[in-house]
C-alpha positions as CSV (number, residue, x, y, z in Angstrom):
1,X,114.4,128.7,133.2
2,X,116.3,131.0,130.9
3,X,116.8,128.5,128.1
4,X,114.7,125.5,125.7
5,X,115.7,123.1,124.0
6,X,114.3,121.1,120.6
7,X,115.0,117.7,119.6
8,X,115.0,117.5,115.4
9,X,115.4,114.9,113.0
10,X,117.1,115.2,109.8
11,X,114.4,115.1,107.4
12,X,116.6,112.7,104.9
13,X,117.9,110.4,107.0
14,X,115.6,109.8,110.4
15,X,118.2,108.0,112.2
16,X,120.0,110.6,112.4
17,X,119.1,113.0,115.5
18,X,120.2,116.6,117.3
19,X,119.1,118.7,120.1
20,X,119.8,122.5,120.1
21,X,119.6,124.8,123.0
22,X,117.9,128.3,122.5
23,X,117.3,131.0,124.6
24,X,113.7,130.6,126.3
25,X,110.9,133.0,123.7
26,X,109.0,135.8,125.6
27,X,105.2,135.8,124.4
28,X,104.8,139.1,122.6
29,X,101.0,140.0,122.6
30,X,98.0,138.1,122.0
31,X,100.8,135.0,122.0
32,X,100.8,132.5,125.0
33,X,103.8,130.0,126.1
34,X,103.2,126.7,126.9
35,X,105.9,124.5,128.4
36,X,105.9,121.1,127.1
37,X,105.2,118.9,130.2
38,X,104.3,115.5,128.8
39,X,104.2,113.6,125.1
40,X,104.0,109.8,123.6
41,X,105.7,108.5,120.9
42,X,104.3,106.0,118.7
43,X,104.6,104.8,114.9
44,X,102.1,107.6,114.1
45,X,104.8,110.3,115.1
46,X,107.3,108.5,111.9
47,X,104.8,108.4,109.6
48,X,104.5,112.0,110.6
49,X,108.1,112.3,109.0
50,X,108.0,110.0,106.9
51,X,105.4,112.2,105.4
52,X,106.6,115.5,106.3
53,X,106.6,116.6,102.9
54,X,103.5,114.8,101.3
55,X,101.5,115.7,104.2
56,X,102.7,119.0,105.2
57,X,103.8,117.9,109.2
58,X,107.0,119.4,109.1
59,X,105.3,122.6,108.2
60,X,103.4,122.9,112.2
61,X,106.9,123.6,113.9
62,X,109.8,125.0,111.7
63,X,112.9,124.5,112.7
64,X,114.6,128.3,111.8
65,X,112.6,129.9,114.3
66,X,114.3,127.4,116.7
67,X,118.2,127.9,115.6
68,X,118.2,125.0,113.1
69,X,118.9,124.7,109.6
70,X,116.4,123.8,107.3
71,X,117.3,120.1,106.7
72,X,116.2,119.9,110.0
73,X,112.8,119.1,110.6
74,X,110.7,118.3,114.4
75,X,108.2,115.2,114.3
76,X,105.1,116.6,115.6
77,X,103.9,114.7,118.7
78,X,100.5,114.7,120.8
79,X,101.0,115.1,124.9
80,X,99.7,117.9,127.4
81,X,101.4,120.8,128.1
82,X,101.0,124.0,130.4
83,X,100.4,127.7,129.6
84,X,103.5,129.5,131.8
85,X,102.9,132.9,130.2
86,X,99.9,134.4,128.7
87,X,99.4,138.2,127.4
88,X,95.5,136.9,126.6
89,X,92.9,137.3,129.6
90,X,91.0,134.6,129.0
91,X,94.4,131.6,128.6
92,X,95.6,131.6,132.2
93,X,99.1,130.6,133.4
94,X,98.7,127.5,134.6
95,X,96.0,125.8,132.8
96,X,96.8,122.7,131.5
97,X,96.4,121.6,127.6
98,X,96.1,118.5,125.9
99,X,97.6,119.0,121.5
100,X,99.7,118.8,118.8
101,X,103.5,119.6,120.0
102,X,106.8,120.0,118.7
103,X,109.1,117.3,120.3
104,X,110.8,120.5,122.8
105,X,110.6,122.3,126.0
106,X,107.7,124.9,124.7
107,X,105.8,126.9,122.1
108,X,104.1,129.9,121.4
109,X,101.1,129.8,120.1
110,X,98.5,132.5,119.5
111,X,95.3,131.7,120.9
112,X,92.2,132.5,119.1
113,X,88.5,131.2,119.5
114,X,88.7,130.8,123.6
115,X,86.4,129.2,125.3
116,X,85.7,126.6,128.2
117,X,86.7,123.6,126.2
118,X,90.0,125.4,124.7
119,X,91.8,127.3,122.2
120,X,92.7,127.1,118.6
121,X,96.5,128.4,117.2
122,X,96.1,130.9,114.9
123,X,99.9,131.5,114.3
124,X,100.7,132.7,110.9
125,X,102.5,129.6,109.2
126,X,99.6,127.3,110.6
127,X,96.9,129.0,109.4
128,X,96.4,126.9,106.1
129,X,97.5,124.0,107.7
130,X,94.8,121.2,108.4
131,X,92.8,122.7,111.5
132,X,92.3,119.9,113.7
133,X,95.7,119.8,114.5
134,X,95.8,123.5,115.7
135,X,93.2,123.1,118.6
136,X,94.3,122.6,122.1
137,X,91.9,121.4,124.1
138,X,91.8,122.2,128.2
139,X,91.5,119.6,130.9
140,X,88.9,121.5,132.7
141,X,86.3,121.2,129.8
142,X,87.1,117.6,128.4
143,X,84.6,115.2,128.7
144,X,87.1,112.5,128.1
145,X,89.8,113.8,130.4
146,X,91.4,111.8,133.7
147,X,94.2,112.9,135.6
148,X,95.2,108.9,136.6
149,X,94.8,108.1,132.2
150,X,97.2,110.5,131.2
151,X,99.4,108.1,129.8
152,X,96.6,106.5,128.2
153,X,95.4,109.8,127.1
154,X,99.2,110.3,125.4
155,X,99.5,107.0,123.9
156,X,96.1,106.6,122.4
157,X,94.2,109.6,122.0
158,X,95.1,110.8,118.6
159,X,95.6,107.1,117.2
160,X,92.4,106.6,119.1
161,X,90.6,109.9,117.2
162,X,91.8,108.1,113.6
163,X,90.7,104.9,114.3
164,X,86.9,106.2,115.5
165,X,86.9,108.4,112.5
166,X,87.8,105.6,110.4
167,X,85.6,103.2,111.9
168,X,82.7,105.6,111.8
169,X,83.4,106.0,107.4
170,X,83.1,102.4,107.3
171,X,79.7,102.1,109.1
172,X,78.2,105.8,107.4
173,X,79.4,103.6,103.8
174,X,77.5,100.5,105.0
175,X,81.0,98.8,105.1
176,X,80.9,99.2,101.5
177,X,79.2,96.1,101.0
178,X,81.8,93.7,102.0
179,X,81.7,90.8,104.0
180,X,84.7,91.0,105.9
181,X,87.3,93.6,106.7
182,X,91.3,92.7,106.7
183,X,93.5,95.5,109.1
184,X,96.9,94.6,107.7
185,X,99.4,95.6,111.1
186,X,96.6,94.6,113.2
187,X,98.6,94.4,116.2
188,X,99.1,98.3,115.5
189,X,97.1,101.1,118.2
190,X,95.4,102.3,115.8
191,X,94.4,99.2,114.1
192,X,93.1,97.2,117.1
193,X,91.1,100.5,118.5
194,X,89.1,100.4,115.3
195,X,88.5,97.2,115.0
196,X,87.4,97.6,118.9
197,X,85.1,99.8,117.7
198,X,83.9,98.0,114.6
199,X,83.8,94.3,116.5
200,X,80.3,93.0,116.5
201,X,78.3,95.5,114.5
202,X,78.8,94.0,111.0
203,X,81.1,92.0,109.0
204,X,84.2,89.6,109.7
205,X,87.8,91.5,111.3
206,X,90.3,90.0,110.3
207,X,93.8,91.0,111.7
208,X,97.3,90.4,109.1
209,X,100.2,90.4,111.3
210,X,104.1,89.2,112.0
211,X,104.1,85.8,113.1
212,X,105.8,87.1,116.5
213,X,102.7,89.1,116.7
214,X,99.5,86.8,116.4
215,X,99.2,85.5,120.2
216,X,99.0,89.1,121.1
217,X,96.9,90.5,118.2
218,X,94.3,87.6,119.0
219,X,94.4,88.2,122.7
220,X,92.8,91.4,122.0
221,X,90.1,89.9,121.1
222,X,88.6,92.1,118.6
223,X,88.7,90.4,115.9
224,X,87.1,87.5,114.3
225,X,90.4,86.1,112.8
226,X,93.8,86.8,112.9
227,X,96.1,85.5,110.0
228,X,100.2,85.6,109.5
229,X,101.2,87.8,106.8
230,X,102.8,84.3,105.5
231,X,99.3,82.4,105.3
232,X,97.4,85.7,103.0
233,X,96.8,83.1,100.5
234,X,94.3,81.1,102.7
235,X,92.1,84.3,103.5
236,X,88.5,82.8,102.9
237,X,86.6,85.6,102.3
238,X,83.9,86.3,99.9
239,X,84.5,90.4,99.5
240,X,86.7,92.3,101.5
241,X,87.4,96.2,102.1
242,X,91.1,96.3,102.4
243,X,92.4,99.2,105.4
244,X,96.1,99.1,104.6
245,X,97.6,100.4,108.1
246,X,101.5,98.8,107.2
247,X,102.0,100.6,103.6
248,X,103.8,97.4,103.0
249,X,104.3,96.9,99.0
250,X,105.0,93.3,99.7
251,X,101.5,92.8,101.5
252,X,99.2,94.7,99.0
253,X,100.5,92.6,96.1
254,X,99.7,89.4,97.6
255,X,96.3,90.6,99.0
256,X,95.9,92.0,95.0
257,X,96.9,88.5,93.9
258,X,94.8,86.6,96.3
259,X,91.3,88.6,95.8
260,X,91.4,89.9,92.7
261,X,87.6,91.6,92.1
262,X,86.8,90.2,95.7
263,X,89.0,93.6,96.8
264,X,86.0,96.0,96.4
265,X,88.1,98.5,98.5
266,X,92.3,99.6,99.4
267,X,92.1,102.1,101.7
268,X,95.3,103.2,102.9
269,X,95.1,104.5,106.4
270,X,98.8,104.3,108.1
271,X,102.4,103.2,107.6
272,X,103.7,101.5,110.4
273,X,106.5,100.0,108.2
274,X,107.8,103.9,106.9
275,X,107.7,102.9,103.2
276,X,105.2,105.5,101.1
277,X,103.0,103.8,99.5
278,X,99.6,105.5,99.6
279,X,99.5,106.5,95.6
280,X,99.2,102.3,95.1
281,X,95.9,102.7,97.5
282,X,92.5,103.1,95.8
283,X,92.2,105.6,98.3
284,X,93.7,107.2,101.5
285,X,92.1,107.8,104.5
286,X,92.1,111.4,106.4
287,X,90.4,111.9,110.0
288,X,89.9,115.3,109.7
289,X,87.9,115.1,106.9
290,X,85.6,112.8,108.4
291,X,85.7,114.5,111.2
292,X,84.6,117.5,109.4
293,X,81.2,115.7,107.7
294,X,80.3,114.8,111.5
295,X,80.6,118.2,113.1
296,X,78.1,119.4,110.8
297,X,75.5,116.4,111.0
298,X,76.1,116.2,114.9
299,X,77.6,119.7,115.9
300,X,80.8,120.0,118.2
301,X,79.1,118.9,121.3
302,X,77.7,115.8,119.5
303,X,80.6,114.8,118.2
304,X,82.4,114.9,121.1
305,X,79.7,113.1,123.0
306,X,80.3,110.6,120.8
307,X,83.9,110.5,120.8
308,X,84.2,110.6,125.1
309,X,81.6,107.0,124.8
310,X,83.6,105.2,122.4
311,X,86.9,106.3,124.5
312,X,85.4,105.3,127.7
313,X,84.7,101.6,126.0
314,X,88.3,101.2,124.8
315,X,90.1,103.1,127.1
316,X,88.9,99.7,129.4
317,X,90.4,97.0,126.7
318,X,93.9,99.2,126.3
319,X,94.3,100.3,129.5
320,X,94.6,96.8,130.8
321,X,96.8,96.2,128.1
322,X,99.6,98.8,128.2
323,X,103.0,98.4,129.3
324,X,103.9,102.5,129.9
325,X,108.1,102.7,129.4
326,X,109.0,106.4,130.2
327,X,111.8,108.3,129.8
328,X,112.9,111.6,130.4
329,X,113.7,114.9,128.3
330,X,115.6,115.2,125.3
331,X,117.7,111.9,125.8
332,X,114.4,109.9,126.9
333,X,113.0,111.5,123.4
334,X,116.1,110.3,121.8
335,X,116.0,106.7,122.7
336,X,111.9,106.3,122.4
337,X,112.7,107.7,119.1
338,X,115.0,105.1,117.6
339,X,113.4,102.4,119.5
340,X,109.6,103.1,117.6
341,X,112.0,104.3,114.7
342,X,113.6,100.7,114.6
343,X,110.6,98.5,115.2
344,X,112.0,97.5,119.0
345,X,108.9,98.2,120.5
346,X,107.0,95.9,121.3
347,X,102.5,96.2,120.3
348,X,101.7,96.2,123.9
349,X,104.1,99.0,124.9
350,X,103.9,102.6,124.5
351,X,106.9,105.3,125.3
352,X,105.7,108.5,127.5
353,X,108.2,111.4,127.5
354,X,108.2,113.6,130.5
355,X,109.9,116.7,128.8
């Protein structure tokens, strides 16, 4: 293949989509290529753009380097990929990569820290960028790695890495004293995986959802309650830590109104309904910051102990769960894109790319 292609979003106006053709980049030294084999998209990859800016996202691929203009910008998604040229010893063609990927055919990065478990990007635009996101990790030394969860592993891995890193906050703040927790979007991935993780080790879950949405949000059956966004003023709780995964203005007023000082906590963690509304949080919640705190009181090695456990316990609730719809290359990326863009998908489905 001579050629790559990259599939962009315009960063005002996310409905609006192009793909651009480039000729295919030779690895110059110390720089490996990776060809983009396999991604998901979810709500998490918009709230990547709809925070490109706040949040720095659009930053990790820029879109000059790939012959577009700078209104341009490329949602990052998460997805496994393969090295098909290397100029370092130790990153051999062929290995295969699970990361942080531009929605395209391939990247260069330039591997630095190599070792049995991976690589991390050093490229020069990414090096003050947060570093979590600039490790690739190989399927040879991943403890949570499958070859028949793949899809799984795409869909659910990085919403899966928030929601244990949020879940484990909560318990190292002794659920900040509350009695009950409300997930607002509980329906969401990353919602229902904490609350998987959370379910049965302190207080009350309670899941705010659509009304379209409750059968399958209680089905789940991780949390103790599950409540239509229409009924908010019947929550019965005595004090609740509020994890704001919607961003829905609407929703945090009412749950404002309702509790008053019974709110001892708004913790903004997503925003599955693209509206930015974080600043109106009492707080926002960041993985890699957690994640941080926990490599230093466990190490690497016992954090990710840790994290391949808790995957192996929900990978068997979503797993039997998940409706995979695929598509392929830049037009399957196209349509997955509008659909998650548009709220058309459905909780228990997830969209796999093969690029």
């Amino acid at each position: 293949m001579s050629s790559s292609w990259s599939f962009a979003v315009a960063r005002d106006d996310l409905e609006q989509t192009t793909v651009v053709e480039k000729e295919l980049p030779e690895p110059a030294g110390g720089e490996v290529l990776l060809r983009v084999d396999r991604v998901g998209l979810t709500a998490n990859n918009v709230t990547y753009a709809v925070l490109g800016d706040a949040m720095r996202y659009w930053e990790f691929f820029p879109p000059e380097p790939r012959g577009l203009a700078p209104q341009w910008g490329l949602p990052p998604v998460w997805g496994f990929a393969d090295v098909v040229a290397s100029t370092v010893p130790e990153v051999v063609v062929g290995q295969r990569v699970y990361g942080y990927l531009p929605p395209a055919g391939h990247l260069v990065v330039r591997p630095e820290r190599v070792d049995g478990q991976g690589f991390r990007d050093a490229s020069e635009h990414r090096a003050g960028l947060p570093s979590p996101y600039n490790a690739y990790r190989a399927t040879s030394g991943d403890p949570v790695y499958r070859a028949d969860e793949e899809d799984l592993l795409t869909l659910f891995r990085p919403l899966f890495f928030t929601s244990f890193m949020l879940a484990d906050q909560i318990i190292d703040n002794d659920w900040y004293g509350a009695s009950a927790l409300v997930f607002s979007s509980a329906s969401s991935k990353t919602a229902y995986a904490a609350a998987a993780e959370l379910a049965g080790r302190g207080p009350r879950l309670v899941g705010l959802t659509s009304a379209g949405n409750v059968e399958f949000t209680r089905s789940l059956g991780c949390y103790d309650d599950v409540v239509p966004y229409a009924e908010i003023n019947e929550l019965a709780v005595e004090s609740v830590v509020y994890l704001d995964l919607s961003g829905d203005p609407g929703t945090r007023a009412a749950m404002r109104a309702r509790l008053g000082d019974r709110l001892v906590r708004d913790i903004a963690v997503g925003l599955t309904t693209q509206t930015p509304n974080m600043e109106a949080a009492g707080e926002v919640f960041f993985a890699p910051v957690q994640m941080r705190k926990r490599r230093e009181d466990w190490g690497r090695d016992g954090l990710d102990q840790r994290f391949a456990e808790a995957w192996r316990r929900f990978a068997d609730i979503a797993g039997a769960r998940l409706e995979v719809r695929t598509g392929k290359g830049p037009e399957g990326l196209r349509h997955a894109w509008l659909e998650v863009l548009g709220g058309r998908t459905p909780p228990r489905a997830g969209h796999v790319i093969e690029m």
